[in-house]
C-alpha positions in Angstrom: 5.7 19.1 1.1 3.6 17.0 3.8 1.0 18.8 5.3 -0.1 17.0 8.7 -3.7 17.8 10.5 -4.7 16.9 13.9 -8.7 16.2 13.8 -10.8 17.1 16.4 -13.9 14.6 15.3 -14.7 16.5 11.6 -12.4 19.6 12.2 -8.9 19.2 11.3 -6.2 21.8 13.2 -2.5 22.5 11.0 0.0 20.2 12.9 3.3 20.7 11.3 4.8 20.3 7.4 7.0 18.3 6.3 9.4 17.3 3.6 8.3 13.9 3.3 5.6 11.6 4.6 8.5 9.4 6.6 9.3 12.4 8.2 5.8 13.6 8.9 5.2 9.7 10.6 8.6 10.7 12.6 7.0 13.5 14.6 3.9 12.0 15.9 3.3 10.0 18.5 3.6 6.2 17.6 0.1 4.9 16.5 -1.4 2.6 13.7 -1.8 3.7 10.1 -3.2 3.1 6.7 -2.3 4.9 3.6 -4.7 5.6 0.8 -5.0 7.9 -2.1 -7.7 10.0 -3.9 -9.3 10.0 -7.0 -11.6 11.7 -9.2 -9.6 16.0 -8.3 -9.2 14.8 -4.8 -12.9 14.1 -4.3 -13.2 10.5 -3.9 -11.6 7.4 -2.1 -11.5 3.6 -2.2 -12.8 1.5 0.4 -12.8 4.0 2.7 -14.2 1.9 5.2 -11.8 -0.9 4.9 -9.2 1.6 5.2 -11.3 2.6 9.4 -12.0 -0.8 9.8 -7.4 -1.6 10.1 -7.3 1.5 12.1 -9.8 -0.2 14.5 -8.3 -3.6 14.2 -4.6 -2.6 15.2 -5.9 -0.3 18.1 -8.0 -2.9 19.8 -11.3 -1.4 22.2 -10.2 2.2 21.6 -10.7 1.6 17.5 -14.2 1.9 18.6 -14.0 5.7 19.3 -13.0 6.1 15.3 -16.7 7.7 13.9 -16.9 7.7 10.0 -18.5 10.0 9.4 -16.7 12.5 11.5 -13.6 11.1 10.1 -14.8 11.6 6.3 -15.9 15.4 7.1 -12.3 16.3 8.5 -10.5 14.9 5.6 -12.5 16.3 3.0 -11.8 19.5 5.0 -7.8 18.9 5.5 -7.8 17.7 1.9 -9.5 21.1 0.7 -7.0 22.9 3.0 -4.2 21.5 1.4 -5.2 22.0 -1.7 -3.8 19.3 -4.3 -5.2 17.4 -7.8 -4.7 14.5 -6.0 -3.1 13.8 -2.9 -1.3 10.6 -1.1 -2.9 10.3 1.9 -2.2 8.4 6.0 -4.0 8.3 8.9 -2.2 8.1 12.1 -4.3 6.4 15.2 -2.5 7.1 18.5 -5.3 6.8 21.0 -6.9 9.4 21.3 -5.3 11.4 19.1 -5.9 11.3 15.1 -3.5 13.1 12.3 -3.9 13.0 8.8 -1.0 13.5 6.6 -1.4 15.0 3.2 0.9 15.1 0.0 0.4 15.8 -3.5 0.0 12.4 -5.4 2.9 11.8 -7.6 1.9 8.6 -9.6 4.7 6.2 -10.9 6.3 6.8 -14.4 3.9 5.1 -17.2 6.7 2.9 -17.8 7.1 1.3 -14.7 3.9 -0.3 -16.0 5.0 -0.9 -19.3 8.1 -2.5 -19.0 7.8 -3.1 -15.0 10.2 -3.2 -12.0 13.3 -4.5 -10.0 12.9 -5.6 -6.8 15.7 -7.5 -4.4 15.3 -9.2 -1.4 16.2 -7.7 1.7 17.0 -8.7 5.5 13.7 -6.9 7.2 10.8 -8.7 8.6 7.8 -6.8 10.3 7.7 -7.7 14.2 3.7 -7.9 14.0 2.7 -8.6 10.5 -0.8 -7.8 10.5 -0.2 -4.5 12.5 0.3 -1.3 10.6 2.2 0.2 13.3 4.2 3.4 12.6 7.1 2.3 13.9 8.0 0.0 10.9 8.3 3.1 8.6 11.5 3.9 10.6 12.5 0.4 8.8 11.6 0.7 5.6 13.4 3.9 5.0 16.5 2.5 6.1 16.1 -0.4 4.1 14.9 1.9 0.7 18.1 4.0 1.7 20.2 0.9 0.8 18.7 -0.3 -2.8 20.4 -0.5 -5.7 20.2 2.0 -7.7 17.0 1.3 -10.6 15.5 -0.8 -7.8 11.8 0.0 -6.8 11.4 -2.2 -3.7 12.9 -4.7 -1.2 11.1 -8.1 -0.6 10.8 -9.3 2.5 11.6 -13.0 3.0 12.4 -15.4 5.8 14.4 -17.2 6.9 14.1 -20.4 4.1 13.5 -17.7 1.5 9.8 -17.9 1.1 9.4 -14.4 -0.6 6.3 -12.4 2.1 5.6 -8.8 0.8 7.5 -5.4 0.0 8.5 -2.7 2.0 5.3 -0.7 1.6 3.5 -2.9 -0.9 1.9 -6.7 -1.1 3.9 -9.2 -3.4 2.0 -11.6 -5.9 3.8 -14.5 -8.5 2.1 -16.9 -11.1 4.1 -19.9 -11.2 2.3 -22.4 -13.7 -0.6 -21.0 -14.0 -1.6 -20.5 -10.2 -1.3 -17.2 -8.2 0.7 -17.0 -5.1 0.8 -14.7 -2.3 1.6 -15.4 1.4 -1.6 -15.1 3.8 -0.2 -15.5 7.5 3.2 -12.9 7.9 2.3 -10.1 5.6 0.3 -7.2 6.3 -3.4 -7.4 4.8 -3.3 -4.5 2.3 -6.5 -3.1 1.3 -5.6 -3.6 -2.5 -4.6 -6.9 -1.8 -7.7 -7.9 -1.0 -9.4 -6.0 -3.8 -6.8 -8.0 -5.9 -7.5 -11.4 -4.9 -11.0 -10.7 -5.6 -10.9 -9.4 -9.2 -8.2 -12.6 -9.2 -11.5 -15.2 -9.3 -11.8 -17.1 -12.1 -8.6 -15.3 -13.7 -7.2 -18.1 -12.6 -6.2 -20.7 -9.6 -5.1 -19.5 -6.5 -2.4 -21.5 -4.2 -2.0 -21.7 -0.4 1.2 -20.2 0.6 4.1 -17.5 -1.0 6.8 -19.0 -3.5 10.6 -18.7 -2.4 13.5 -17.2 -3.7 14.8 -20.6 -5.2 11.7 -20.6 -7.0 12.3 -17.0 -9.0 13.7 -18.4 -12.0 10.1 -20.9 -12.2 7.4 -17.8 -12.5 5.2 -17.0 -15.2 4.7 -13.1 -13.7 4.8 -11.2 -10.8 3.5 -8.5 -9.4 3.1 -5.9 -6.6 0.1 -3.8 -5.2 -0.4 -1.1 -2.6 -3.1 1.7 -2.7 -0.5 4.0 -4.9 0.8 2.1 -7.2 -2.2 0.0 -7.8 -1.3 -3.6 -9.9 2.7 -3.0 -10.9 4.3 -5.5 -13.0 7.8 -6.9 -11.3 10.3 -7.9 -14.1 12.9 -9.0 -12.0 14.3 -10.0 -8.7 17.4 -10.1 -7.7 19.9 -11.0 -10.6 17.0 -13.1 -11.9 14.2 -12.1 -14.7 10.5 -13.5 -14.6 10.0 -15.2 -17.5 10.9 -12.8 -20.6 11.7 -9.7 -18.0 8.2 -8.2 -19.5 4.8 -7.6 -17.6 2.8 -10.7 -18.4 -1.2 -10.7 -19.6 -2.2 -11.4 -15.9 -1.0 -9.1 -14.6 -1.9 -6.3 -17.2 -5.4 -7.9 -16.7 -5.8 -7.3 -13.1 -4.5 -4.0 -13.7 -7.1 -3.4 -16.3 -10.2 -4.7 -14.0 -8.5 -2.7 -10.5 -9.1 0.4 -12.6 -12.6 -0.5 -13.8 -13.4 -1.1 -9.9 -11.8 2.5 -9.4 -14.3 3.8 -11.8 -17.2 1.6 -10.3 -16.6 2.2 -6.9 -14.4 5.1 -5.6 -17.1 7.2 -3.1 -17.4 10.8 -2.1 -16.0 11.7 0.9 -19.1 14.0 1.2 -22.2 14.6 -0.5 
């Protein structure tokens, strides 16, 4: 069950529950928002301020009225009120109001990671691609109704195939060594970037996505998103990467996103 909160600078006020986060997005006012999850019993977060800092971004002038530390108070409160080990967590911007929706964390099977995923490419493009703008979950979930069955996530591509990003995740491939994700049409996820950092002298990085045609060429790929972290992709389409198992880099940037976590993940209050 979703719990949603509306917050009143740090205090947060029971909006409505929910059986899913979709359908908590579906009774708010369209807005802008970022998901993120917490660590460490529900006591800590990543990047929190990267997380503020899209809000503001995809609201334009009124991002401005978005105060941190207000904003950290009322989620540590709506968080205690809700009352999970971990929960996933999105914050809805719809000038001037602000929800937070709440849900227990339910992390991916352990082997998703060990033998890794199926993805498939799918007829959806995002309408602004750096926006996070509620109205593209509406999308998604029509688009995750269709998969295949034993399929984790649809790819976005255009037109000439060049493979963008997932339906709620950033896609990565290692084609001859060098790493390759698009820059210009996807949505800047906050793990991406935390990706593409630890990436640095791992190994090269190329400008621009690979295409479909190209599938059958990769050493590994990959996708990332605040709850599923670094998750190995196996195969796309009818076509494996490589030998259809999670390859060394990517089990290596896995490996150094979780030392980060560790490092880095902050209170939300003292």
């Amino acid at each position: 069950m979703v719990s949603t909160f509306e917050l009143d600078g740090a205090r947060p006020r029971m909006f409505a529950t929910s059986p899913t986060m979709a359908e908590a997005s579906s009774v708010l006012p369209h807005g802008a928002y970022t998901t993120l999850r917490t660590y460490g019993g529900g006591r800590r977060v990543l990047r929190f301020g990267d997380h503020l800092a899209r809000l503001r971004a995809s609201t334009g002038p009124e991002g401005a009225a978005l105060a941190e530390a207000d904003l950290k108070r009322g989620l540590a409160t709506a968080l205690a009120a809700a009352g999970h080990g971990e929960s996933r967590v999105r914050l809805t911007y719809a000038p001037p109001r602000l929800f937070v929706s709440i849900e227990p964390l339910q992390p991916l099977p352990a082997a998703c990671y060990e033998e890794g995923v199926s993805c498939v490419s799918v007829p959806v493009r995002r309408q602004a691609p750096t926006v996070k703008d509620t109205r593209f979950i509406r999308t998604a979930q029509a688009a995750y109704h269709d998969l295949p069955a034993r399929v984790h996530e649809g790819l976005m591509v255009t037109a000439d195939g060049a493979i963008l990003e997932g339906l709620s995740s950033n896609f990565f491939a290692v084609r001859e060594g060098i790493l390759h994700t698009d820059d210009e049409h996807v949505l800047p996820g906050i793990t991406r970037a935390l990706v593409l950092d630890l990436a640095r002298g791992l190994l090269p990085r190329a400008v621009g996505p690979v295409r479909l045609d190209q599938i059958g060429e990769l050493d590994e790929a990959f996708l990332t998103s605040a709850s599923r972290g670094v998750l190995p992709v196996v195969r796309i389409d009818r076509t494996a990467i490589a030998d259809a198992r999670p390859g060394p880099i990517t089990r290596e940037l896995g490996r150094r996103l979780d030392a980060l976590v560790e490092r880095e993940a902050e209170p939300l209050s003292g």
